[in-house]
N, C-alpha and C positions, 0 to 999 in steps of 0.2 A: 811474769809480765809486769812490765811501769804501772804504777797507780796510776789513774786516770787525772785531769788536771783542770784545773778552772780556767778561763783563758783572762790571758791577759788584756789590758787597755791600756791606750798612753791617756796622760795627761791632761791631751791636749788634742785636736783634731788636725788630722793631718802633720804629725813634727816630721823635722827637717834636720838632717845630719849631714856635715861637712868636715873630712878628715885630711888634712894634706898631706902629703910624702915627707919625708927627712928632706929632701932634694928642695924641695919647696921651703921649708923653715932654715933651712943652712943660705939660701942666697936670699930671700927675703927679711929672714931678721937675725943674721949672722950666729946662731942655734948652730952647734957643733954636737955630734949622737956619737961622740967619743963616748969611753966607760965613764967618766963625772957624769954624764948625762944621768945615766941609770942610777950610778952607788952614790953620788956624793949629793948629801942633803941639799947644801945651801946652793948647788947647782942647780941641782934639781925644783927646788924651789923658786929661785930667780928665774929658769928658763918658765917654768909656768905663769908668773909674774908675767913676762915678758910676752908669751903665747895668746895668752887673755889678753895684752895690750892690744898687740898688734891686730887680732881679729877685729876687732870692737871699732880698731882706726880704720881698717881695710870695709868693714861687714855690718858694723854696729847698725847700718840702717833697717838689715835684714834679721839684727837679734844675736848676732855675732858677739861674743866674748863679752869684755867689761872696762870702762873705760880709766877707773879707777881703782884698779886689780890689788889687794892685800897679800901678804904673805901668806898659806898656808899649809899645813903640814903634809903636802902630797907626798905618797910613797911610789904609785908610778903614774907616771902623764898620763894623761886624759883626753891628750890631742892627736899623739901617735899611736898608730895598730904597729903589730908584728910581736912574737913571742920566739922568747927564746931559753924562757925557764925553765921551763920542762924538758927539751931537748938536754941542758946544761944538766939539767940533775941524773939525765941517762947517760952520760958521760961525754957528751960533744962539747967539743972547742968552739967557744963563741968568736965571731972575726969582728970587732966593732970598726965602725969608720963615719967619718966626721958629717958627712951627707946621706947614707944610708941607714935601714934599717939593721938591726943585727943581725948579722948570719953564722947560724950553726955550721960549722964542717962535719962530712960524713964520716960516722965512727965504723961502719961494716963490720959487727962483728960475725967471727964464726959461727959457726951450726951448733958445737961445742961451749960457747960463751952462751948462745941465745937461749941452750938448755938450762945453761944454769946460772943464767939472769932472774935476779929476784927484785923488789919494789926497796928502792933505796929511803931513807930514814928523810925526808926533806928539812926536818928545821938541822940537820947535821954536816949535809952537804954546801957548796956556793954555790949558786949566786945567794941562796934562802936566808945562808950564814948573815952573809952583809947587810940583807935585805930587813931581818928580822930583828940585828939590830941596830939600823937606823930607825924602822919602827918604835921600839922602844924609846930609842933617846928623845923622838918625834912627841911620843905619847908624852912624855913627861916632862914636855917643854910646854906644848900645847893642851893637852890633855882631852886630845882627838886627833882622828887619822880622815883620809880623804883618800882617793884614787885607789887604784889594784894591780893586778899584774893580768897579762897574758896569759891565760894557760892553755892556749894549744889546742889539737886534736889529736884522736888516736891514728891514724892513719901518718899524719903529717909526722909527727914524733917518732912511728917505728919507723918512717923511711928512713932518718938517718942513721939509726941503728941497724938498719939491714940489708942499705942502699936496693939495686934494681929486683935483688932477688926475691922480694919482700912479696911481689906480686906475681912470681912463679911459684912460689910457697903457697899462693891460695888455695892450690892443685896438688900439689906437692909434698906440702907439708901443712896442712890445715890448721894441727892440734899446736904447732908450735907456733904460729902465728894465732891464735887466737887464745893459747895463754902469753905471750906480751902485748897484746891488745889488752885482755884482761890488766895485765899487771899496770900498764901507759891509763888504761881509764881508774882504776882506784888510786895513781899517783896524782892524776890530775884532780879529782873530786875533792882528796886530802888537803892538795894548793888551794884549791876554789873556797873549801872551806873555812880554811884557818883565815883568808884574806880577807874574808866578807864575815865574820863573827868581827874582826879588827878595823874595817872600815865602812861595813857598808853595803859594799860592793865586791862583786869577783869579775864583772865582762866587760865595764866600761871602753875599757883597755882593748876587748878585743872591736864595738862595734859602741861608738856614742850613744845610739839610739838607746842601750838596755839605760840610760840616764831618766830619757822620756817614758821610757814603758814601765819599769819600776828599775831601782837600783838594785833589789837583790839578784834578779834575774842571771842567768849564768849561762854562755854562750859558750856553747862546741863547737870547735872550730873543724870543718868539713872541710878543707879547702880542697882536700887531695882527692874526694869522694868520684867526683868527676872521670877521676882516671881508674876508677871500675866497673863495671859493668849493675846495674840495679840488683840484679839475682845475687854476683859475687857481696854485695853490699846486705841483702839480707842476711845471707848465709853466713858473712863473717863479723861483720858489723855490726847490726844492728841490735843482737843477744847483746854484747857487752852494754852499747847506747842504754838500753833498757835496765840492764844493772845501773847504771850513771844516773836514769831519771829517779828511780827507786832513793838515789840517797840523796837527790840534789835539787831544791826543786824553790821555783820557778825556772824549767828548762828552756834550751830557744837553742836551735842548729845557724851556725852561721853557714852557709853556702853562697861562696863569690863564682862558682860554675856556673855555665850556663846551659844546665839541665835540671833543674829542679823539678821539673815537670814529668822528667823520666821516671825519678824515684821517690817522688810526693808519695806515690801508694804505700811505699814499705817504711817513709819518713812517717806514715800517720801511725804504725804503727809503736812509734816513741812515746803519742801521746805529749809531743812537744808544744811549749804552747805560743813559741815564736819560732817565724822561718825566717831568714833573708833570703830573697829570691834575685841569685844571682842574672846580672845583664846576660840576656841570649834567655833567659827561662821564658816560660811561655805562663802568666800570671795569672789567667783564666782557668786554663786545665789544671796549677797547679792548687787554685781555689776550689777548684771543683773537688779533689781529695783531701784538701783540709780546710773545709767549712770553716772551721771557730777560731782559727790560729790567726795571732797576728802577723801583716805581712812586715816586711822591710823592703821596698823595691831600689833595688839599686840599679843608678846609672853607672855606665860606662866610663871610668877616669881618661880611656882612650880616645872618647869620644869628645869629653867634654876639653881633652886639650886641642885636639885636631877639626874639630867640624864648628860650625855657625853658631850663632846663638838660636837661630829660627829651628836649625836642625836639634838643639838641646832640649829646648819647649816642644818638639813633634815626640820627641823619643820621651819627655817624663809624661805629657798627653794620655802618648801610647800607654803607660804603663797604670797609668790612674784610671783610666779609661776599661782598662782589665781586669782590676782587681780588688776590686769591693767584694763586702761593703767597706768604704771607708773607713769608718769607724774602728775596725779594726788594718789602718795601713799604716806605712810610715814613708818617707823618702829621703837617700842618701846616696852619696857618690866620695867613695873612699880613698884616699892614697892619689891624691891629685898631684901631677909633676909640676913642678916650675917651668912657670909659661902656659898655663891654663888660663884664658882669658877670664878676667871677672865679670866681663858681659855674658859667659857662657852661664856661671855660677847665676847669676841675676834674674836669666831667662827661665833657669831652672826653678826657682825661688817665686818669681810670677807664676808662673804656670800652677803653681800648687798654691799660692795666694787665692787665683780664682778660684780653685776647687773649695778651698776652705768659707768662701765666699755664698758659695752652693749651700755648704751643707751648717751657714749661720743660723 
């Protein structure tokens, strides 16, 4: 069983996280998520430079970015979600493209491969190769490191290694799915760790908020959870999780589903001490099975490109309204498209102004 866990606090009451798409920084401030984006330092660097600019010009009113942005020795963005290092090091082909995030292609292996699938060496394989030693050159220019990498979920990572079948195997084939589950969660903890002994940090990458809550914090990425069933999610799931909190700790589940509220009861059993509560969860009941955790409530990216600003202030309302105490909350809206109005962003941003207003 996870050791039991202190719960986390931000900072700050009430913090506020805004993450926009690739699609939004490529026609907003001409940001290309070619491969320089990721491997090559001084790209890397200049677009950060440039990210912190543009926020600060666009947002600065509401705490956005920085209007005088220095170089820094960042290793991955801090602005963009999506992973794709872990998938890479289980042997999928990354597709990059100049407005998008990365995308792994599926590797399907065999029944025969997946048996005799072991946990690859990560500082030996790429992208880690490249990764680790721009790290280095990084460290010993500046003599500090900043930002992290994405590392994934287990569920998200074996899909592409086992594509549809993955989830007829839960019935099927259990013991082999739940040793590369094993194997995907001790490869990810390994990532997590070497990043955050080097920078700092291991989740920023996946969810801004672990910035305000603490930097160590370290975010699982759940995205695929949604697509099983709670019971299938104890049963296969959750034993490995529990391994992962054991060596990894200050833990926090990222969930962009909207069911959080389905499997809070078997989430409590992680012992997690942050959830994101994906838009469509129901914030209440899923307070209700974890008391002391902190929330993340996220709004809808779909919502806030397509509906009002009246209708964006009713919906973060709703969700502030549900899920105290405060004290322990946070609010975000991730991976926003180009053409998301910034009245919508604004109305969002008010609405949670007053609450913090409340609780001065």
């Amino acid at each position: 069983m996870a050791q039991s866990m202190s719960p986390v606090t931000a900072q700050e009451f009430l913090p506020v996280e805004l993450v926009f798409n690739p699609n939004w920084w490529y026609h907003t401030a001409g940001i290309s998520f070619d491969e320089p984006f990721y491997f090559d330092a001084i790209t890397r660097i200049q677009n950060d430079i440039t990210m912190r600019r543009t926020l600060s010009e666009r947002f600065g009113d509401i705490g956005l970015g920085e209007a005088d942005p220095q170089p820094r020795p960042v290793v991955g963005s801090m602005h963009v979600a999506g992973g794709f290092v872990i998938p890479a090091l289980l042997g999928a082909e990354i597709m990059f493209k100049k407005d998008e995030a990365p995308q792994p292609l599926p590797v399907d292996l065999a029944e025969d491969q997946l048996d005799a699938f072991e946990k690859p060496d990560f500082r030996a394989l790429w992208p880690l190769t490249d990764i680790i030693a721009s790290m280095d050159a990084l460290q010993a220019e500046y003599g500090y490191l900043v930002g992290d990498l994405n590392t994934d979920g287990l569920l998200n990572a074996a899909y592409h290694l086992y594509g549809q079948n993955l989830f007829l195997d839960f019935y099927e084939a259990p013991e082999r799915v739940r040793r590369l589950l094993e194997i995907i969660g001790e490869l990810i903890v390994d990532v997590a760790e070497y990043v955050r002994a080097r920078t700092g940090s291991c989740s920023i990458s996946v969810n801004r908020m672990a910035e305000h809550v603490d930097p160590r914090l370290f975010l699982h990425a759940n995205c695929s959870v949604q697509m099983i069933s709670p019971a299938s999610y104890r049963h296969m799931q959750l034993p490995v999780e529990q391994q992962m909190t054991a060596r990894i700790q200050p833990f926090g589940i990222h969930h962009c589903g909207g069911n959080v509220h389905k499997i809070a009861s078997a989430y409590a059993e992680t012992n997690a001490a942050y959830y994101e509560i994906g838009w469509g969860s129901d914030p209440a009941a899923s307070r209700a099975a974890l008391p002391d955790a902190f929330f993340n409530l996220r709004l809808s990216p779909i919502r806030m490109l397509q509906n009002t600003p009246d209708e964006i202030a009713a919906d973060t309302d709703k969700l502030l309204q549900a899920a105290g105490p405060l004290e322990q909350a946070g609010v975000c809206c991730i991976n926003m498209d180009y053409g998301t109005p910034d009245d919508n962003i604004f109305a969002m941003v008010n609405v949670v102004q007053r609450y913090r207003s409340y609780g001065a």
